[in-house]
C-alpha positions, 0 to 999 in steps of 0.5 A: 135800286131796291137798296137806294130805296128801302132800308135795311128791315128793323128800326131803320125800315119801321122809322121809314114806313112812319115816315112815308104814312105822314107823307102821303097826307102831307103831300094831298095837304101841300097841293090843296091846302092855299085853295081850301083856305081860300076858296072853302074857308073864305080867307083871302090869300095875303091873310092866308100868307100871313097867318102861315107865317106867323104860325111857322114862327110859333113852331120855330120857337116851340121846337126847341123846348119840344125836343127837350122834352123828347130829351128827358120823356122819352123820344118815341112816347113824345113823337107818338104824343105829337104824332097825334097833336098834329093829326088833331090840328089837321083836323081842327082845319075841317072846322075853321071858318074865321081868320083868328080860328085859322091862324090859332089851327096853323100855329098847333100844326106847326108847333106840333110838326117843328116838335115831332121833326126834333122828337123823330131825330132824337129816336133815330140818335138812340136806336141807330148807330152814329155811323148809320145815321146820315144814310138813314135820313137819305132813305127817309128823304128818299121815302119822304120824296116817294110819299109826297108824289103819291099824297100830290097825285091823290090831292090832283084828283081833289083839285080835278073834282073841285069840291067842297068834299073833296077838299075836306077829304084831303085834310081828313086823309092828312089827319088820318096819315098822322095817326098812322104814323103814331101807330108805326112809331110805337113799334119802335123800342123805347129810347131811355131819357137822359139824366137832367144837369142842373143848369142845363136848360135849353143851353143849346141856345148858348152854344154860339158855334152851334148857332153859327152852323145853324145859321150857315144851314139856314143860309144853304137852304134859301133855296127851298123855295126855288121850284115852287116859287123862284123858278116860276116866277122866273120862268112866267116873267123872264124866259119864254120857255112853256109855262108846263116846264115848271111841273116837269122841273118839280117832278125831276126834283122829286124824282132825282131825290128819291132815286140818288139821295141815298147813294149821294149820302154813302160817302159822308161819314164824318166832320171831314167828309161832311164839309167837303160835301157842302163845299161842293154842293156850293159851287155846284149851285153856283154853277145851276144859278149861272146856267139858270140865267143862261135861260132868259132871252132864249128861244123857248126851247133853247130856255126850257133845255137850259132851264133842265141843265139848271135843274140836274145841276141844282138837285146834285147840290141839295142833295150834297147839301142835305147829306153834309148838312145831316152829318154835321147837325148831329155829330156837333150834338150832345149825344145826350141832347140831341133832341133839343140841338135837333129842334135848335137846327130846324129853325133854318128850314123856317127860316127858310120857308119865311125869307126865301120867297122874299129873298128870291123874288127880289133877286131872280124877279127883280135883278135877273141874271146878277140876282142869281149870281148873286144867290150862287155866290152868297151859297157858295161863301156860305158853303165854304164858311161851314168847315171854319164854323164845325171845326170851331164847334167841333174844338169847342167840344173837345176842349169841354171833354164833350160837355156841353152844357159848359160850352158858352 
């Protein structure tokens, strides 16, 4: 069990204890946050929504750019640098009292995330071997996982105490996790830039089979939203399983990943394997949106023991999904780039974060059950279009002489 959660000691376990410091923070932040801007700061809760939204749209933007940066500065010094940006954002929140304030706070956090998500990638690609990248990132998402439960539990007993100071106190602590964190990541070695090529600005944006892996990812993580938004809502509107059932399912979610993630990833160590992993995990979801359907007009018990059948079938397929989705986001980059591909594959979890909850209220709240076979079969087409559009990046670059900046 200890080697499913703890990495091996150098580099690997300096990069999983940063991790961990930020998730904590993080964790108190994501349970506390929409009641703080709400109800401290004052704004209503669609003005809330929406200035979110459009800062994780400035921050899908800004993370390529960043994570060029990281590229040709320096990993660990750009990751340190935006480490601290985005405690300095955190900490802006404390002092936010209007709308535009907010939404010009949110876009820095967002910005300085989006960048430190690519600028973390970039260092682990140049301090641990390719074939030891993919476990690493389960470890971090173990880890991730592990601080986030902790940060939720320390963010209860500021939702339990309900004050003005306790709030504060959670985006302190979140501020104070990021510094943190920049402290941890300076123990890493430093990771030499990469020579600049002329005419090689930003071309990952050109690399249109790239993009097209891109997009099938953003595809696959649509479900992002499910257990805090999508199954709520299913479960409050559709079934009569107890209202409880929806914090029990988060739990074994996050405690799933945290236990298996890494044992999930061990096989995945290639392009082939890869895509055979994401392959699975597409009729593995299919097979959860199906049993999840099974769930509405139950009994509520008959519902709550179908709705857990649903929720082990769907944490195997994320975690297969993560795993194959790790492996191809970094063997299709340019070893000297991969900073920016980095920051180029990250938009799909915004895009994620902004469509899903549109895409899956609209099928599982307003369709019911032909909205969730709909969801599954749209993951597992999607799944099965990854091989097809790898092995096209993957001959795109061989046939370059793995020269990236020629690929159109």
């Amino acid at each position: 069990m200890t080697d499913r959660l703890v990495p091996p000691a150098g580099p690997q376990r300096v990069l999983a204890s940063a991790q961990l410091a930020n998730s904590i923070g993080d964790g108190a932040y994501y349970v506390t946050s929409a009641l703080y801007f709400t109800e401290v700061v004052g704004l209503a809760p669609a003005r809330v929504g929406l200035g979110l939204t459009l800062a994780w749209g400035v921050g899908s933007l800004a993370g390529v750019p960043l994570g060029r940066l990281a590229d040709r500065r320096g990993p660990r010094g750009t990751a340190v640098l935006l480490a601290l940006a985005t405690a300095l954002a955190v900490a802006s929140f404390l002092v936010v009292r209007g709308f535009v304030p907010f939404v010009a706070a949110a876009c820095a956090y967002a910005t300085a995330q989006s960048g430190l998500a690519a600028a973390r990638q970039a260092l682990l690609a140049g301090l641990v071997s390719a074939g030891d990248r993919t476990g690493l990132l389960a470890h971090l998402q173990s880890t991730l996982n592990a601080g986030l439960a902790v940060g939720a539990a320390l963010g209860g007993l500021a939702l339990n105490a309900g004050t003005r100071e306790a709030y504060l106190g959670v985006f302190a602590l979140d501020a104070v996790s990021f510094v943190v964190c920049a402290g941890v990541l300076l123990r890493l070695p430093a990771v030499e830039p990469v020579a600049v090529r002329a005419g090689a600005s930003l071309g990952v944006l050109r690399d249109r089979p790239y993009a097209l892996v891109t997009l099938l990812n953003a595809v696959l993580l649509l479900r992002m939203p499910l257990l805090s938004l999508g199954l709520p809502l299913w479960i409050a509107e559709r079934t009569d399983a107890p209202a409880w059932l929806v914090s029990a399912l988060f739990v074994l979610n996050t405690g799933a990943v945290m236990v298996f993630q890494v044992g999930m990833a061990r096989g995945v160590t290639g392009l082939a394997s890869a895509t055979r992993a994401v392959r699975r995990s597409g009729w593995v979801m299919l097979a959860a949106c199906a049993v999840f359907a099974l769930s509405a007009g139950a009994s509520p018990w008959v519902a709550a023991g179908v709705l857990v059948a649903g929720a082990l079938l769907q944490v195997v397929a994320e975690m297969g999904q993560s795993a194959g989705s790790w492996q191809l986001s970094f063997d299709l980059a340019p070893a000297d780039r991969v900073g920016e591909y980095q920051g180029f594959f990250g938009t799909g979890v915004t895009v994620a974060r902004t469509l899903g909850p549109l895409v899956l209220t609209s099928l599982l709240v307003g369709w019911g059950t032909p909205g969730w076979l709909l969801l599954g079969a749209v993951t597992l087409v999607a799944s099965y279009a990854m091989g097809p559009a790898a092995g096209w990046a993957a001959g795109t670059r061989a046939r370059r002489g793995l020269r990236p900046e020629c690929v159109p």
